[in-house]
GUKOLRO-62498 format. One record per residue (C-alpha): x, y, z; residue in three letters. Coordinates in pm, whole numbers, plus 50000, padded with zeros to 5 digits. Layout:
N
XYZala/...
//
This chain:
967
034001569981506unk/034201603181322unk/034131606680955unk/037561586580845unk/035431556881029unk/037121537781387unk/040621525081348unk/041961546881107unk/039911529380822unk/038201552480593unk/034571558680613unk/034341540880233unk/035751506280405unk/033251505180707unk/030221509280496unk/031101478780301unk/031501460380630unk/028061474380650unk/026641466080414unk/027771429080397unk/026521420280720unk/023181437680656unk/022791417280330unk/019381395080347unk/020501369680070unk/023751354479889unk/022811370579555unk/022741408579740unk/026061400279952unk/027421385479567unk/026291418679441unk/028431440479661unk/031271416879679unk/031791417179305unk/031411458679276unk/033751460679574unk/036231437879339unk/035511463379006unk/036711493179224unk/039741479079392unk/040781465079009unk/040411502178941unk/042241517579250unk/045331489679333unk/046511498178986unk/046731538079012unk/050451553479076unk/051561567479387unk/049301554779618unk/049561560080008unk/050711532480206unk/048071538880444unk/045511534580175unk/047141500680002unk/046811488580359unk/043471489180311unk/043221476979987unk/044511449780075unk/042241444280378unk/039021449980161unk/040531422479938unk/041211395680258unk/037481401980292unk/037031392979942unk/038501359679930unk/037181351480298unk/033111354780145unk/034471331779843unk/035331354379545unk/038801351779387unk/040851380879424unk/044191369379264unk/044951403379061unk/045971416279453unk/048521388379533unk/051891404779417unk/050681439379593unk/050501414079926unk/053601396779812unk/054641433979801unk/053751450680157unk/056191424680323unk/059371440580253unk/057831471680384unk/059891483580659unk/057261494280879unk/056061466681116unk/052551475381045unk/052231469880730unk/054821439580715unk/052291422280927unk/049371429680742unk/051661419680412unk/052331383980599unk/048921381480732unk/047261387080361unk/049721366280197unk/049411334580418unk/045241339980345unk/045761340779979unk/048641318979915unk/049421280879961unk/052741262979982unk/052531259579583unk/051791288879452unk/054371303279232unk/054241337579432unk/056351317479745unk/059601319779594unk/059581355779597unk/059031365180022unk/061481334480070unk/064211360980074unk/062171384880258unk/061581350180541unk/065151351280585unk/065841386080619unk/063241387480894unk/064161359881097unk/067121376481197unk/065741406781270unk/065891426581545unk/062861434281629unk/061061402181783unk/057371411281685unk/058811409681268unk/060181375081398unk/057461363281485unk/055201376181162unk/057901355980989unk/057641324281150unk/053901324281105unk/054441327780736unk/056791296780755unk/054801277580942unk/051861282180645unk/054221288680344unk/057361271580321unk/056851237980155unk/059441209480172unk/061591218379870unk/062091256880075unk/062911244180389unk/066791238980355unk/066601273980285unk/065211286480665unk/065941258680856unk/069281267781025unk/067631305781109unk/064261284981242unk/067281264981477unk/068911290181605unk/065881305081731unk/065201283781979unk/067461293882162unk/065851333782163unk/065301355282430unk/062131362182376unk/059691332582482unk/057671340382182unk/059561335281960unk/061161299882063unk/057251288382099unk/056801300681738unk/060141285881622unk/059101253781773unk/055831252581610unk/057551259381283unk/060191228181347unk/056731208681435unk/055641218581077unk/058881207580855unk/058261174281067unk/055061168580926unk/056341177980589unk/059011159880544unk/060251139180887unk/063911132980705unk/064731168380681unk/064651173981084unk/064821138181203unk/068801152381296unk/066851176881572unk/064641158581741unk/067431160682085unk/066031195482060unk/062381188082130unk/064071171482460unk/065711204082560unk/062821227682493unk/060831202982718unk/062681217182998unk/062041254182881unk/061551279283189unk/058631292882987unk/055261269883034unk/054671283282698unk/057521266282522unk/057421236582725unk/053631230382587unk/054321239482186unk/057101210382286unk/054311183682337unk/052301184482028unk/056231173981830unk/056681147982083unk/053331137282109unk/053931126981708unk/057541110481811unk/055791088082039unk/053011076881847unk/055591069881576unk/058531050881828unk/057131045282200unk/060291026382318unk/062831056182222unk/061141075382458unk/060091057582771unk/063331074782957unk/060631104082932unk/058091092683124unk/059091104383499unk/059611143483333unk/055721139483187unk/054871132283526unk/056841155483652unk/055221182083461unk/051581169683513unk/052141170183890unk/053291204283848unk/050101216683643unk/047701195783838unk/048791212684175unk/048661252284047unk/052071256784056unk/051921277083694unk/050731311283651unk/047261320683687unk/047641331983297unk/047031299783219unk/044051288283398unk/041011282483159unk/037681281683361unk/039781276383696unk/041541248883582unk/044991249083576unk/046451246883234unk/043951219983134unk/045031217682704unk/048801212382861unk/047201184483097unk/044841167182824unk/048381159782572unk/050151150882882unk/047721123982921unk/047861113782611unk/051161113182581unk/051191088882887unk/048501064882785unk/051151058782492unk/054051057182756unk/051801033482975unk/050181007882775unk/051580976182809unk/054180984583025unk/053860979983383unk/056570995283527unk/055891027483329unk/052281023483431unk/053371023483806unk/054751059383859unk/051841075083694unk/049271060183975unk/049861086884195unk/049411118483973unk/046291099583821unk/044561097184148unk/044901132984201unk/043491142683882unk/040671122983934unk/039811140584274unk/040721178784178unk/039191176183866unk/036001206183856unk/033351183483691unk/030701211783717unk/032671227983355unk/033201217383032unk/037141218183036unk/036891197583388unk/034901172283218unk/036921169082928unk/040301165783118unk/038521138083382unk/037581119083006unk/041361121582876unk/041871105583228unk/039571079083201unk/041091072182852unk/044561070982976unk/043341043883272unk/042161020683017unk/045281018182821unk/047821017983055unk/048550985583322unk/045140982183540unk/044960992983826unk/041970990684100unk/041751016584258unk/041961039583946unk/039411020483729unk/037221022184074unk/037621060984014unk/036821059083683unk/034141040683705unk/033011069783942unk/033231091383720unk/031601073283465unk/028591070083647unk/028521107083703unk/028581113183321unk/025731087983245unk/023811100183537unk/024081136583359unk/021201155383163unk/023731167982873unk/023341144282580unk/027061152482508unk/027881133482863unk/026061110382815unk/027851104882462unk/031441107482664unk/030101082282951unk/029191058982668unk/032181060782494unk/034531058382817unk/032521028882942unk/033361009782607unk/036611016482679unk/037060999283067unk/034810976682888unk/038350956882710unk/039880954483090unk/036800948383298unk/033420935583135unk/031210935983407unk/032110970583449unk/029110975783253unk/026380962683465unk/027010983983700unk/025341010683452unk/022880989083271unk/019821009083299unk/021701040083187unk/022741022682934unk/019341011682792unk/018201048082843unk/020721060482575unk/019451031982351unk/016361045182355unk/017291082782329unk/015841099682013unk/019461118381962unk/020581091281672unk/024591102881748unk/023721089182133unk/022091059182012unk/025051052381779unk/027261050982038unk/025271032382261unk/025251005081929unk/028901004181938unk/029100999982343unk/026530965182306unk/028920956382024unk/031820953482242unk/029820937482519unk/028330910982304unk/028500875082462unk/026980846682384unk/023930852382676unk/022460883182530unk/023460883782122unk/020300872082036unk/018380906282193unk/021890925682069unk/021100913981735unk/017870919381720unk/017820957481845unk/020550966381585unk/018360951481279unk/015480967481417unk/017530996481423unk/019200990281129unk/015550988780927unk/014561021981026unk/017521040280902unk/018201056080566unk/022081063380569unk/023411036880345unk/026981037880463unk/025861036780857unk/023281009380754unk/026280989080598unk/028050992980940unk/025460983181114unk/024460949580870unk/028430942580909unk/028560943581288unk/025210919381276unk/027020893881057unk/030260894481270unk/028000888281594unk/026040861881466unk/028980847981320unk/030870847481638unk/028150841781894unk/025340822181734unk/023650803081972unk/022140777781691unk/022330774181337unk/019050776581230unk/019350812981466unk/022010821181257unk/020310816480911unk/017510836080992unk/019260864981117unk/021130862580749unk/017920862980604unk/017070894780787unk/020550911180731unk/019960903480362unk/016570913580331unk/016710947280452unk/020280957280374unk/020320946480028unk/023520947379873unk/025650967080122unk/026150931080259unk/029320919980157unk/029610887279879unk/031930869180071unk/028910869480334unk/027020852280150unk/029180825680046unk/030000817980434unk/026050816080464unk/025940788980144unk/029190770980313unk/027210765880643unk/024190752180543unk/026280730480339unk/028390718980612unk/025340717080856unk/026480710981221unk/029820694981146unk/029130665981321unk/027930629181273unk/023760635181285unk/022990636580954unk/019060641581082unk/019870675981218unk/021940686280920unk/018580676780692unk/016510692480882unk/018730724080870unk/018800724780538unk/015020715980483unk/014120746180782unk/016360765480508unk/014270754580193unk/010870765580355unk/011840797280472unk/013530805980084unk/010490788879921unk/008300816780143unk/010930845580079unk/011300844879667unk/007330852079612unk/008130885179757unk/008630914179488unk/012080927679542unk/015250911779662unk/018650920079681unk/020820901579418unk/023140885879693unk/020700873279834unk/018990858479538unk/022380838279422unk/022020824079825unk/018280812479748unk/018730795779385unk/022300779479538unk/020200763279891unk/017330752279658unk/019480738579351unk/021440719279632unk/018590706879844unk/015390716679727unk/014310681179631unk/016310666579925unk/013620661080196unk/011330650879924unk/008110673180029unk/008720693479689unk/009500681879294unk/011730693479098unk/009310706578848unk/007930728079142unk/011840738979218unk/012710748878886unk/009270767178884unk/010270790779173unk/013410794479049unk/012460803778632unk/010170829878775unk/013210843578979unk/014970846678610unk/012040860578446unk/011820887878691unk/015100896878744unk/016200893578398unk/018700923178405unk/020730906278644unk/023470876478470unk/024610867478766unk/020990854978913unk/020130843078572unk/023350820878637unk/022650807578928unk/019420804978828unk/020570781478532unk/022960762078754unk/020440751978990unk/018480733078705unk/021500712078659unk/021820702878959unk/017920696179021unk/017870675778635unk/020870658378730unk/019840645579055unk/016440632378872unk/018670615878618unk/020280598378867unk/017450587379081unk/016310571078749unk/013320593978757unk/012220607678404unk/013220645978374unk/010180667078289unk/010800702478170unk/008470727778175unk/007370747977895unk/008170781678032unk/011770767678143unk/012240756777815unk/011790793077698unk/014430801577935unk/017060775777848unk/016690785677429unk/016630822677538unk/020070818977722unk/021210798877477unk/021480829077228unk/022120851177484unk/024950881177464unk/026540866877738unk/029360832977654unk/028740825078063unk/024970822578041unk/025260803777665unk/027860782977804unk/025500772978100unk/022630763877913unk/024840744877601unk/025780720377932unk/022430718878063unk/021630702977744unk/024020686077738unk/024000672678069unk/020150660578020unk/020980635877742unk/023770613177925unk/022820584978087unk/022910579678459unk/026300569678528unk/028290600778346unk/025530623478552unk/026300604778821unk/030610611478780unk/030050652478634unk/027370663078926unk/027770642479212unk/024860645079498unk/026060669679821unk/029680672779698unk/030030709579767unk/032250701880100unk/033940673879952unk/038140685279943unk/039700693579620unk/042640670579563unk/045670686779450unk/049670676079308unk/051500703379472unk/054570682279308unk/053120682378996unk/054150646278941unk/052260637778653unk/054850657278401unk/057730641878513unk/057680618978194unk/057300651378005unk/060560667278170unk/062330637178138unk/061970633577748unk/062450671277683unk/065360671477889unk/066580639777649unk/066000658977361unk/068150684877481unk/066070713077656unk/067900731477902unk/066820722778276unk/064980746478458unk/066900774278726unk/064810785079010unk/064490825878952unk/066790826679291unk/069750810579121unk/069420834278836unk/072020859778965unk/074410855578648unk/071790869278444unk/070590898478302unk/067730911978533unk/065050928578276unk/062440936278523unk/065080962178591unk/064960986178355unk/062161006978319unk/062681017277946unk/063860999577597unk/067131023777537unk/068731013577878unk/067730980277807unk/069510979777458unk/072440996377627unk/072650971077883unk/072560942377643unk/074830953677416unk/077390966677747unk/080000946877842unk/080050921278183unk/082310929078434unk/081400896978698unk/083800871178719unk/083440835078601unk/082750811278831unk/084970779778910unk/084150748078730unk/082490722978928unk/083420690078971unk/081080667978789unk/079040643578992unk/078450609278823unk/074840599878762unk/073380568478762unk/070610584678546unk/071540569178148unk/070410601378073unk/072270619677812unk/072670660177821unk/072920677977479unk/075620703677564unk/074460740277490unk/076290766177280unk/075300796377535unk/077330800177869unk/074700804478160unk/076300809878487unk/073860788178736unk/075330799579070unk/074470780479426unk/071420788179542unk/071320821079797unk/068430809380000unk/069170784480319unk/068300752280261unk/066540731780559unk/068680713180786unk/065950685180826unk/066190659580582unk/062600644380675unk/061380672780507unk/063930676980213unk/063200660979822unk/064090631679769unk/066920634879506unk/067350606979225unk/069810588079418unk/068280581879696unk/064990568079601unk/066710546079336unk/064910559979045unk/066660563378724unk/063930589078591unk/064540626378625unk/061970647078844unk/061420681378896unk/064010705979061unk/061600719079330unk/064300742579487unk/062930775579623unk/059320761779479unk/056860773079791unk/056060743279999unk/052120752580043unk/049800764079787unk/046370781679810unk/045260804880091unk/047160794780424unk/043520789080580unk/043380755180377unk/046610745780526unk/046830719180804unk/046860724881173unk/049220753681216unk/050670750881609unk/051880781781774unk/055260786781895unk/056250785282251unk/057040823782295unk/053790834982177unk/051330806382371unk/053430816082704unk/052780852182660unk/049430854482589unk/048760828582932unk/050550846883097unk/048840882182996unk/045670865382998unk/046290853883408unk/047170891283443unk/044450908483311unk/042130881983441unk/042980888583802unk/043160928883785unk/039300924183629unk/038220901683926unk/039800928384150unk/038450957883980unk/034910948083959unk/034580933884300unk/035390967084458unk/033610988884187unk/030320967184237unk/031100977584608unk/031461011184599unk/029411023084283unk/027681053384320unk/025191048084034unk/021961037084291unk/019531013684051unk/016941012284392unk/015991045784426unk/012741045184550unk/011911076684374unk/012361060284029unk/009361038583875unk/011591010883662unk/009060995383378unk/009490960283394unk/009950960283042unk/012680982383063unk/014030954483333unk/013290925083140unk/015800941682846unk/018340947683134unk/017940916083232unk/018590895882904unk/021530923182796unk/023510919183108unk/022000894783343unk/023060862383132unk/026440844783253unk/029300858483114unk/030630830582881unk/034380837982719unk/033940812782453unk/033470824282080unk/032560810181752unk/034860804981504unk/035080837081236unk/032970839480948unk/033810805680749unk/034760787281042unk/031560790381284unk/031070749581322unk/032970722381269unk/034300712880916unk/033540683180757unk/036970672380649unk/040020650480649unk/042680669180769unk/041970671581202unk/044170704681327unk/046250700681665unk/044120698681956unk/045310731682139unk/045810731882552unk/043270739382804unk/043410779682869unk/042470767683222unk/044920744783271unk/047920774983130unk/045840799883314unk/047130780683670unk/050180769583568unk/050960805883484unk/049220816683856unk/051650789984063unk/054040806483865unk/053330842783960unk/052900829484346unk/055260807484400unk/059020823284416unk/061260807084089unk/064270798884295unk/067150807484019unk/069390778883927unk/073310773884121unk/075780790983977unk/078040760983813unk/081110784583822unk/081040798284186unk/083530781284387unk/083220804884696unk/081480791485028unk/077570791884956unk/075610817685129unk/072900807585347unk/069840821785316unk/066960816285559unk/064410812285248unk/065660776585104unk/068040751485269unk/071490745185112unk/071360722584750unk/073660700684668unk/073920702684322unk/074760664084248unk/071500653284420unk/070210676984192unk/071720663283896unk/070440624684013unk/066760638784083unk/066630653683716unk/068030623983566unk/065700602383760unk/062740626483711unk/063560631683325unk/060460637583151unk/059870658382789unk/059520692182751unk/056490701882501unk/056530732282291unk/053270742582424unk/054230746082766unk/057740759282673unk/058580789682946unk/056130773483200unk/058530768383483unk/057490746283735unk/059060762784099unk/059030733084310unk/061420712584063unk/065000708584058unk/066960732783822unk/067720717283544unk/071300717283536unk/071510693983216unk/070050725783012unk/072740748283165unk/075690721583045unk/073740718882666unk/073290757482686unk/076970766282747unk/078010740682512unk/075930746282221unk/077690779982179unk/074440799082152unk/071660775282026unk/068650776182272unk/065260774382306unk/063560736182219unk/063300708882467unk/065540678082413unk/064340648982436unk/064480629282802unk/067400620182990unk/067990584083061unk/066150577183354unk/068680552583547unk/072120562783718unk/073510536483488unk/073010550183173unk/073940588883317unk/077510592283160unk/076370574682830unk/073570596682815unk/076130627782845unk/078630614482599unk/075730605182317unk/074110646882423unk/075950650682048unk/073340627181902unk/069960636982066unk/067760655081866unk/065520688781915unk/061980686381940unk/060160707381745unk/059910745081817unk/063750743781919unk/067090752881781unk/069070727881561unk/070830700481728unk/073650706981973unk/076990702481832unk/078950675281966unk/082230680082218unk/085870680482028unk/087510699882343unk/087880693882696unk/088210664182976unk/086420628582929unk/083560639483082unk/083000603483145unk/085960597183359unk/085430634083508unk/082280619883646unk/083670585483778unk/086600603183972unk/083650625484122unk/081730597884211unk/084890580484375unk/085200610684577unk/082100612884667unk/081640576284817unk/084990586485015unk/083260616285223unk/085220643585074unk/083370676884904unk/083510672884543unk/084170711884554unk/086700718984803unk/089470688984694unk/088970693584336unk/087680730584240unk/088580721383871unk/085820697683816unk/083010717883730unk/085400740383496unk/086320703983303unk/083030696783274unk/082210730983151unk/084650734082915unk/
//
């Protein structure tokens, strides 16, 4: 290199690159790190030095802060070098500075200048220095001050330059979206850039639109595919081939892009078919990049609209990953298959003994994955063995957070899935044994609400025996030495409730058990209080059995002890255990009733029982109550944030008008009003009140009372958690979707795995390959069982709750699965245009309808609409013209089914005259407004049918009719 050292870096510089990468520990590489920093605090200070030199000073210090040492005293010279002229050491300025600065330091506000000056330079190799400096630097209060140079450089000659300038607009997006939300038409234009280049920067920006706002940009989707054909079929330069394939990063966010485009959209999903299927075939799977553009394809079949033949190929391709010896194939075949998994389950059986193969893999990531794969496929023919191999594995981990993943996914399957209930409490036991307290409380609590609840039915034997199967196996669990404290407030709970129950054990024995577990875990209060509760409730139910309440000594101990205790919850505890023991049977029999846990809590939502209250106060001269949304007149105080603007406010004066007296409404209430010397405006209410009046207060004159009651305007109709609430019945729109989605999907997954099962090209026979029939017996209880669609209810819902309020009994999914099917096969002929008086067209699929005969049929097959099958339409049955007429005249109120139509001719034309008074059924629009304009439609109809007995065509001798009737 010769003796000023390679590069034109003196000979000083290259020995301390020597010398750090010949450094056998951190302490010798410290050592010459911090020497190298004395001298350069020596030498960056020293007048007149050359520019060549501070070039590389200011290298040596970029490999200071790079090995972790803080070289701050060599910022400003940096900050410095970039408004040197000379392009090399402008670059090296830019490239030092955006090492040592961030977006905050208080060096940026001095190159911001410099920034500006060098975007409009001349030279395009200083314009693009600069715009790699923005794109690290400018922070969102600084980018008003660049942004129109950044914008007019897209429009550069230089291709570099308009890629760099749209990676710096990509930037101020991710800063702060308001400031360029006015450019985003831009994005679109540079999508059509001549330059590949450009055209790619442009996807990662609009890759970020979409994710944000799909539907803006579905008018995109044939130029993605446009430019994804293009790439897949070589037509860019070989520049940008990576391991022979063609421009695969371009092709991988193209793919993304359209999985976004795709899902859920089937005419989107339609055009990209084509370009998919040729992916799929050219793609090089022998590479790294092939693989992982043939996985982004996979990915993008599984969330767009199904198709066969593509999830055939992907299933292909699946196969070929599993089948591979890289574990990080395998890991990508795993993850893709739990992905086709959500459109086609049986996708995975196809790949069953791969699949057990990666679940017993010693690479833990692999395994992992394989864990989350079973958890998607988890039905209830194989959760038992699911279960069971994720405790297992769940036991012989030590990574707390994984291991509370793991005990999570094992409650929600049981939960879900449980094939008994006395299956389900032992895998709780389990879950709570080994995970401890990772398990989540409100676990625990669903555990004590089932056993409580038992089987939600009528056989009270298999509820006891639940419960009793529960006893034994907690009486056997507490003698062991160390339990997690959820699962220790389960235990005392089950055996406080029903450890005397069955009547194998006393109570003395009980309270034993559980004044041992309070003993030993006397650190914890909140076992100790359970602990305490559960002798109430085992003294209580001896009390009232009118058996004599023994107490042992050491229990004793325990009750005095916690009756001095630190804690008022644990002293308040045992002051009404004492308590509790000396009343007779009766009160014990009122305060701690036997198996009341379930029973429901009775609650005045109307608060009734202060009405008297109200009514006296209001006597005596109180001011009645104003619902917080009537309180517009008033000062709002929430609104100020401090106590000076409040004064000021208070003390300001009030610009809003009075309001006009209302006229006063005579009461029949004797009540007298003591009039109050303060002026409160009490506007209308804002809200809208409910049209229904089955469902509106009564108000004092209507139910005849001459007491006051409470003003429940804007009060909320339902307290407590809405889970407590009554049957809640979906609407129409939604239930019709979802059957209709669910026929859809259901028939592209029949499809899909019929042909995949057919042309698979993962071979489980080969007769080279010894299968262990213990390896088959796991394949066989994993994927062999039928595949059932049914789940438990969620986590406090998995039986049936003993209750009194009975929720709606919901359809039969069958029965909407083939209503929705006829509805998909059979041709919906549209209804007859009311208003066209031409000649009707004939068409060779239906005869010619006479739209009278139509009108009898419907009012002779009149039958009501439900709100469940709302959208359903049936194709074989006569349009219903009836919901045209109520349509048109309801000026814009749809969507409900009225009630039926009279079902004799007789009672036709009263039936249309009374349409005013017919009511909606629930799930509709408000009632339809009765006709002030137009025709008698009664007579209309009478002169029709005159006409009609007389042979002539209602439509040709009087054209007019249908427009009376409409009008």
């Amino acid at each position: 290199m010769g003796s000023q050292g390679g590069f034109g870096q003196s000979k000083e510089f290259l020995d301390l690159v020597k010398s750090i990468g010949e450094a056998r520990s951190k302490s010798e590489e410290d050592r010459i790190i911090l020497g190298e920093i004395e001298t350069l605090k020596r030498r960056i200070v020293e007048p007149d030095i050359p520019k060549r030199k501070m070039k590389e000073y200011i290298i040596r210090l970029v490999y200071v802060e790079m090995l972790g040492h803080d070289a701050s005293f060599g910022y400003i010279h940096a900050v410095k070098m970039t408004h040197d002229d000379s392009l090399l050491l402008k670059r090296t300025g830019y490239l030092a500075v955006t090492l040592f600065l961030n977006e905050d330091h208080d060096l940026i506000i001095l190159i911001v200048n410099t920034i500006q000056k060098d975007l409009k330079s001349d030279n395009y190799l200083v314009v693009c220095a600069a715009l790699n400096a923005v794109c690290r630097l400018i922070n969102e209060e600084t980018i008003p001050a660049v942004l129109p140079q950044v914008v007019e450089l897209l429009g550069h000659a230089k291709e570099a330059v308009r890629k760099k300038a749209i990676m710096a607009l990509h930037r101020f997006y991710q800063k702060s979206p308001a400031s360029v939300l006015h450019l985003i038409s831009n994005f679109r234009k540079t999508l059509c850039d001549k330059d590949p280049g450009v055209m790619g920067a442009t996807l990662c920006p609009l890759f970020d639109l979409v994710t944000i706002d799909v539907n803006s940009h579905k008018d995109l989707v044939i130029s993605f595919i446009s430019i994804l054909k293009q790439v897949a079929e070589r037509r860019l330069p070989k520049s940008y081939d990576y391991h022979q394939m063609p421009a695969p990063f371009i092709q991988i966010k193209l793919l993304k892009i359209l999985a976004l485009l795709g899902s859920g959209d089937k005419q989107a999903s339609e055009h990209m078919y084509t370009v998919l299927g040729d992916i799929f075939k050219k793609c090089d799977t022998l590479s790294n990049i092939g693989n992982a553009v043939l996985y982004e394809c996979i990915c993008c079949v599984s969330c767009i609209y199904p198709n066969t033949k593509l999830l055939e190929a992907a299933a292909e391709a699946i196969s070929k990953f599993l089948k591979s010896d890289s574990h990080n194939l395998k890991y990508m075949g795993i993850d893709a298959l739990g992905r086709l998994i959500k459109i086609s389950p049986d996708i995975a059986e196809q790949h069953q003994l791969a699949v057990i193969d990666c679940l017993e893999d010693p690479d833990d990531t692999l395994k992992r994955k394989t864990f989350e794969l079973l958890y998607k496929m988890t039905k209830s023919s194989n959760v038992e063995v699911i279960v069971d191999r994720m405790i297992d594995y769940m036991i012989s981990i030590n990574d707390n957070h994984y291991k509370t993943e793991i005990a999570s996914r094992c409650v929600e399957l049981a939960e879900q899935f449980a094939p008994s209930n006395h299956w389900f409490i032992q895998t709780m036991n389990k879950v709570f044994e080994h995970a401890g307290d990772l398990v989540n409380i409100k676990v625990a609590h669903n555990l004590m609400r089932l056993i409580a609840e038992g089987f939600g039915e009528d056989d009270d034997t298999a509820d006891s025996q639940l419960r009793s199967s529960a006893v034994e196996s907690y009486l056997r669990i507490i003698a062991e030495p160390k339990l997690p404290s959820v699962f220790l407030q389960v235990i005392c709970w089950v055996l406080g409730e029903y450890g005397t129950a069955d009547g194998k054990h006393s109570a003395s024995y009980i309270t034993g058990k559980l004044c041992d577990v309070a003993e030993a875990y006397s650190n914890d209060e909140t076992v100790k209080a359970y602990a305490i509760t559960a002798f109430m409730k085992l003294y209580a139910y001896e009390i009232a059995a009118g058996r004599k309440v023994d107490i042992l000594p050491e229990c004793q101990s325990l009750i005095e002890e916690l009756s001095v205790s630190h804690s008022t919850d644990l002293q308040q505890r045992a002051y009404e255990l004492q308590a509790l023991i000396g009343l007779d049977v009766r009160a014990v029999e009122s305060v701690m009733p036997s198996d009341a846990s379930c029973e429901d809590i009775e609650i005045d939502k109307s608060l009734t029982f202060l009405n008297h209250y109200v009514q006296e106060s209001l006597e005596k001269g109180a001011q009645p109550y104003i619902p917080e949304s009537e309180r517009t007149g008033m000062l709002n105080i929430s609104s100020f944030r401090n106590e000076d603007h409040h004064e000021v406010s208070m003390h300001g004066l009030r610009f809003e008008a009075y309001e006009l007296p209302k006229p006063v409404v005579p009461s029949k209430s004797p009540v007298s009003y003591t009039p109050s010397t303060e002026l409160v405006p009490v506007p209308e209410p804002s809200y809208s009140r409910e049209v229904h009046t089955s469902t509106a207060v009564p108000s004092i004159s209507s139910s005849g009372s001459t007491e006051l009651k409470l003003r429940l305007d804007g009060v909320q109709k339902k307290w407590g958690r809405p889970s407590y609430s009554s049957g809640s019945t979906s609407t129409p729109e939604s239930s019709s979707q979802k059957t209709v989605n669910g026929v859809v999907q259901a028939e592209s997954v029949s499809t899909s795995t019929s042909r995949a099962q057919a042309t698979s090209s993962f071979d489980l026979k080969k007769p080279q390959v010894e299968i262990s029939p213990e390896k088959q017996k796991l394949a066989a209880s994993l994927f062999g069982g039928p595949s059932k669609t049914d789940k438990r209810p969620t986590s406090s819902s998995h039986k049936v709750v003993k209750s009194s309020s009975h929720t709606t009994e919901k359809p039969s999914v069958a029965k909407a699965a083939d209503t929705a099917s006829e509805k998909s096969t059979t041709p919906v002929q549209p209804p007859p245009d009311l208003l066209d008086l031409g000649e009707p067209t004939v068409t060779s699929s239906a005869p010619l309808i006479d739209p009278f005969k139509q009108l009898e049929g419907l009012l002779d097959q009149g039958e009501n609409v439900s709100a469940t099958n709302h959208g359903v339409v049936n194709a074989n049955k006569a349009p219903d013209i009836m919901s045209l007429y109520a349509e048109i005249a309801a000026s814009g109120q749809s969507g409900g089914a009225v009630n039926p139509v009279p079902t004799s001719g007789d009672d036709m034309l009263s039936g249309l005259s009374g349409i005013s008074n017919r009511t909606v059924s629930p799930g509709g629009a408000a009632g339809l407004s009765p006709l002030s304009k137009g025709p008698n439609l009664k007579d209309a109809l009478e002169k029709d049918a005159l006409v009609r007995q007389m042979g002539v065509t209602p439509t040709s001798q009087n054209p007019n009719l249908f427009k009376d009737l409409l009008s």
